[in-house]
C-alpha positions as CSV (number, residue, x, y, z in Angstrom):
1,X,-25.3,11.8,22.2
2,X,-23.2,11.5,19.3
3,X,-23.2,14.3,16.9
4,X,-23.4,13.1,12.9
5,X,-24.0,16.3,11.0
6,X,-20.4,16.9,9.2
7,X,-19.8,12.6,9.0
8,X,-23.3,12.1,7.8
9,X,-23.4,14.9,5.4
10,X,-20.1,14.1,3.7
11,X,-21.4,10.4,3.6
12,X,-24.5,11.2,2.0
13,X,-22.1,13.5,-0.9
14,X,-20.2,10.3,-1.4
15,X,-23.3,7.8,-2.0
16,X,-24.3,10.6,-4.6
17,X,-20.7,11.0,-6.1
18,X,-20.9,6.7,-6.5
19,X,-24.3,7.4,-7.7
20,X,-23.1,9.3,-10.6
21,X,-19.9,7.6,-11.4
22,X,-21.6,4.6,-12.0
23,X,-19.3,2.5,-9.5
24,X,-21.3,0.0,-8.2
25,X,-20.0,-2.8,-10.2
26,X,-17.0,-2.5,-9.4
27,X,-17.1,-3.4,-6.0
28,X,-16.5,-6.9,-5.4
29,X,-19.1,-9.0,-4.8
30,X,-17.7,-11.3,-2.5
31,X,-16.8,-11.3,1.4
32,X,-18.7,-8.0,2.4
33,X,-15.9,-7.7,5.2
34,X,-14.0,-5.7,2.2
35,X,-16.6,-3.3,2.1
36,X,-17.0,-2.6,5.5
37,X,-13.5,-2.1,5.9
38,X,-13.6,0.3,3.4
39,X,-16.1,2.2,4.6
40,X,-14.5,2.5,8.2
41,X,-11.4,3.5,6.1
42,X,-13.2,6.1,4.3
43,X,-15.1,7.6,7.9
44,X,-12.2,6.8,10.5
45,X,-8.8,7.7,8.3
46,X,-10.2,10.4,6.0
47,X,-13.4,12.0,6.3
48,X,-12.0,12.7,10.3
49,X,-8.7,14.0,9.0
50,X,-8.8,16.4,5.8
51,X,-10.4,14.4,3.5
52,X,-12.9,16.8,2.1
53,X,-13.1,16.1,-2.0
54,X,-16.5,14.1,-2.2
55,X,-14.6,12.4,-5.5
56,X,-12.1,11.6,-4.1
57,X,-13.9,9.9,-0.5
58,X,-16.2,8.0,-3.0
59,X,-12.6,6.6,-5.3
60,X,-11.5,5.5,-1.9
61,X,-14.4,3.9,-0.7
62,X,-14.9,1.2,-3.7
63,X,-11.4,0.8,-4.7
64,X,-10.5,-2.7,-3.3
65,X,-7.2,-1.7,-1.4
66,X,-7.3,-5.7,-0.4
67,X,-6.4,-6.6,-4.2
68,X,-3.1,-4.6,-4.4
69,X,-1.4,-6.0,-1.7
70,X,0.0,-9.4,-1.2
71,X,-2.3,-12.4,0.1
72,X,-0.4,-12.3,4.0
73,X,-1.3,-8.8,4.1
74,X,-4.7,-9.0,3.3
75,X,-6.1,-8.2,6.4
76,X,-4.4,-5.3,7.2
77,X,-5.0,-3.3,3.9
78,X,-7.4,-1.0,5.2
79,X,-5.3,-0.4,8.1
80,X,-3.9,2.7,8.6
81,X,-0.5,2.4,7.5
82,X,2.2,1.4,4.3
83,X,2.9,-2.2,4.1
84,X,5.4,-4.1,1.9
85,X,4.4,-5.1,-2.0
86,X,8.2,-6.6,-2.6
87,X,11.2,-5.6,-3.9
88,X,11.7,-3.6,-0.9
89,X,8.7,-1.5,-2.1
90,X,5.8,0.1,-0.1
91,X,1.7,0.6,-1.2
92,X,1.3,4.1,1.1
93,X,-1.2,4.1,3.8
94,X,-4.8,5.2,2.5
95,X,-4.6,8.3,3.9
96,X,-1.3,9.4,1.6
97,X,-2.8,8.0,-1.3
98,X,-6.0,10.2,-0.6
99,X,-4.1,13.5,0.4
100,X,-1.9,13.5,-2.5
101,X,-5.2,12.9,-4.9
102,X,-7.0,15.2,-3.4
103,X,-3.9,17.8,-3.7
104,X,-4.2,17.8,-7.3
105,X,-8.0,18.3,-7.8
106,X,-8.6,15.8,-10.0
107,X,-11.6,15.9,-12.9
108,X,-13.0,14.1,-16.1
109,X,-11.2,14.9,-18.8
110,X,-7.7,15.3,-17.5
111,X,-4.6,13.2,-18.2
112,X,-2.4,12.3,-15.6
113,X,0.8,11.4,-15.2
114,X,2.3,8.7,-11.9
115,X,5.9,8.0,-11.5
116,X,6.5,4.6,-9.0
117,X,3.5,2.0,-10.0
118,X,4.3,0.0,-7.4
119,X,1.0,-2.4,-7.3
120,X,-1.2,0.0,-9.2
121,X,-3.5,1.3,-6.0
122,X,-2.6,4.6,-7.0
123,X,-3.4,4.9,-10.6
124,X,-6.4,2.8,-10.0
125,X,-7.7,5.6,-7.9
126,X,-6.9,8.3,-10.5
127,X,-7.9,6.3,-13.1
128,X,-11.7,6.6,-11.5
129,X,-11.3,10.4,-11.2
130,X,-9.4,11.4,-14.7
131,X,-10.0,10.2,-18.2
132,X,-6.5,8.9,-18.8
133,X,-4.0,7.3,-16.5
134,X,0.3,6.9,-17.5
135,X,2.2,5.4,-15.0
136,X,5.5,4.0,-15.1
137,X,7.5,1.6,-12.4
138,X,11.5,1.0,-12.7
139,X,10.7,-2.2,-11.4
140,X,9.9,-5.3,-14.1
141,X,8.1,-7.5,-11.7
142,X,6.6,-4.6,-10.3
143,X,5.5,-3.4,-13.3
144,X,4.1,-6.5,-15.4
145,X,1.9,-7.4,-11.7
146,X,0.6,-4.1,-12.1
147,X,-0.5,-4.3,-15.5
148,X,-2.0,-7.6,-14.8
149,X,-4.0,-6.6,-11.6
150,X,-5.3,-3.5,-13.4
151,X,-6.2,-5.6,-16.8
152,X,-8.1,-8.0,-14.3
153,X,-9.9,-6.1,-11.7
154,X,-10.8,-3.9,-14.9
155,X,-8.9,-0.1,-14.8
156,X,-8.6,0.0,-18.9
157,X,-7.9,4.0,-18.8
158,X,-4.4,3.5,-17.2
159,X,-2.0,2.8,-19.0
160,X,1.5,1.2,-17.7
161,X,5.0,1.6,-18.8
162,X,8.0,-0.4,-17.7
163,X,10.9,2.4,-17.1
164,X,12.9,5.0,-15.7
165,X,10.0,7.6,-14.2
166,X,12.7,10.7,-13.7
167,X,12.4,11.1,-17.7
168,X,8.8,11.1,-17.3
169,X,6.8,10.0,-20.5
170,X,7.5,12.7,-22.8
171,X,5.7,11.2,-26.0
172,X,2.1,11.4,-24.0
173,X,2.8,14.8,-22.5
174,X,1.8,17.1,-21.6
175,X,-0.2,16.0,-18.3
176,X,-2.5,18.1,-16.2
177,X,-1.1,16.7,-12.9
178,X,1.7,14.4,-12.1
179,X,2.2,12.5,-8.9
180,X,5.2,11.2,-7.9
181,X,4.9,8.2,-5.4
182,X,8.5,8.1,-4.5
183,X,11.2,10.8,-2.7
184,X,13.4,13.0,-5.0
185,X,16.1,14.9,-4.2
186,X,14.6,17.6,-6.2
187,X,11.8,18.0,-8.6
188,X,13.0,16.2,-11.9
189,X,13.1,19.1,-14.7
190,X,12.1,16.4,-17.0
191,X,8.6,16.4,-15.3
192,X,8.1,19.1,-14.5
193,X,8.7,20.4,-17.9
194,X,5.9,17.8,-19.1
195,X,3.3,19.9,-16.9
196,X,0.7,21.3,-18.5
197,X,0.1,25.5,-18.2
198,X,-1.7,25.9,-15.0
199,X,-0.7,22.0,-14.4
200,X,0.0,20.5,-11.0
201,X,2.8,18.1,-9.7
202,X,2.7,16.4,-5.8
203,X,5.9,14.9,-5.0
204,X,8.1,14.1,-1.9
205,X,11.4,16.0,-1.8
206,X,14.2,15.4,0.5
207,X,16.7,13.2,1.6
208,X,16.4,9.2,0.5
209,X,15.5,7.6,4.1
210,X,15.0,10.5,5.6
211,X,11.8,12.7,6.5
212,X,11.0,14.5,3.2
213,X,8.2,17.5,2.2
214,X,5.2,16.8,0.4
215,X,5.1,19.4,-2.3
216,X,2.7,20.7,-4.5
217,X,4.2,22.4,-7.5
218,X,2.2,24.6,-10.5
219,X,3.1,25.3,-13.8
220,X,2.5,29.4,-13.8
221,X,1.3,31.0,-17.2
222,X,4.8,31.6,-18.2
223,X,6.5,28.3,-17.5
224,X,7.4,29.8,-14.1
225,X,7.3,27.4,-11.0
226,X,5.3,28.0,-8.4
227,X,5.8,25.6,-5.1
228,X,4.5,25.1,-1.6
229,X,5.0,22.8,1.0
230,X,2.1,20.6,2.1
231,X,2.8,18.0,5.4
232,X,6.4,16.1,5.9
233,X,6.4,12.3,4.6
234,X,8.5,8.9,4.4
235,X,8.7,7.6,0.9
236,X,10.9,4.9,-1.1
237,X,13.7,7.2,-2.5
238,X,12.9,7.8,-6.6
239,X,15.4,5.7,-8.6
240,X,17.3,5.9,-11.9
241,X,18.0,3.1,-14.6
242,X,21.3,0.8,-13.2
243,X,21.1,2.9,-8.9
């Protein structure tokens, strides 16, 4: 006999969480296969990992991961796995994009900060969970797709900036947690300094096309930083303007 008491329970804490966020327009309303995929995403990638934050399992579950990657790889967007947006870019696999989420504790009323756009599944996600969204991409195709998938499948609270993400965005700081979709070779000052007090940062550090360390960083009371490592990752190396 199977045994459904931690699966069911966390499933019945996400139809309550998509209850109260009001999400059930946006879920499309077309081939249900999308949905279903989703949900098997949601049970068999993160609910049977580490996937605990009932936010964060309900984000995942009606954000259509189908719509941010190109038409070939359509099928395979709920897979578990990255897969290729262009310009030699990734979209991570769902489980990434949930474990870095989740590392920041995302609520209403926070600002947030995302450096590497890349098709926008990221800060669609966040933008469910927070109340504002900046993200910025290097990338000038990258970027203006974004801004155009987001406008269409209707994420108004991010907001998307066509530049060099190291810098940060230092007019809308400070955030309460940035997320750095991309490897660094250290953790920019820039951003960090654009961290709230008692702020949080998630970013990949290590060497570019090598195994890096997921980090989470804090802003302490007096400016001081406060780091630990989380699980080794693969990322697209961060870039600067004219590398």
């Amino acid at each position: 006999m199977k045994h459904f008491g931690p699966t069911l329970q966390v499933g019945l804490v996400v139809a309550a969480a998509l209850a109260v966020h009001g999400c059930a327009a946006r879920i499309p309303t077309g081939d249900p296969q999308w949905e279903t995929q989703r949900r098997q995403m949601v049970d068999e990638q993160l609910v049977a990992r580490d996937i605990r934050n009932a936010d964060v399992l309900a984000v995942m579950g009606r954000v259509p991961r189908h719509e941010f990657v190109p038409d070939a790889l359509r099928g395979r967007a709920y897979s578990d796995s990255a897969l290729p947006i262009g310009e030699g870019q990734t979209i991570s696999q769902p489980y990434i994009v949930a474990f870095m989420t989740q590392a920041i504790n995302p609520r209403a009323g926070q600002r947030v900060l995302e450096i590497g756009t890349g098709s926008g599944y990221q800060a669609a996600v966040l933008s469910d969970l927070v109340s504002e969204v900046y993200t910025i991409e290097l990338l000038p195709s990258l970027a203006e797709e974004a801004r155009t998938r987001l406008e269409r499948l209707g994420y108004p609270k991010v907001h998307v900036r066509t530049g060099d993400g190291f810098y940060g965005w230092p007019e809308a700081a400070p955030f309460d947690a940035v997320v750095v979709t991309c490897g660094a070779d250290q953790v920019p000052e820039a951003l960090f300094e654009q961290l709230e007090s008692g702020g949080k940062m998630v970013i990949p550090v290590g060497p570019a096309g090598g195994v890096q360390r997921l980090r989470l960083i804090q802003k302490g009371p007096n400016g001081e930083m406060q780091s630990r490592e989380l699980l080794p990752v693969r990322f697209v190396p961060l870039r600067h303007s004219g590398s």
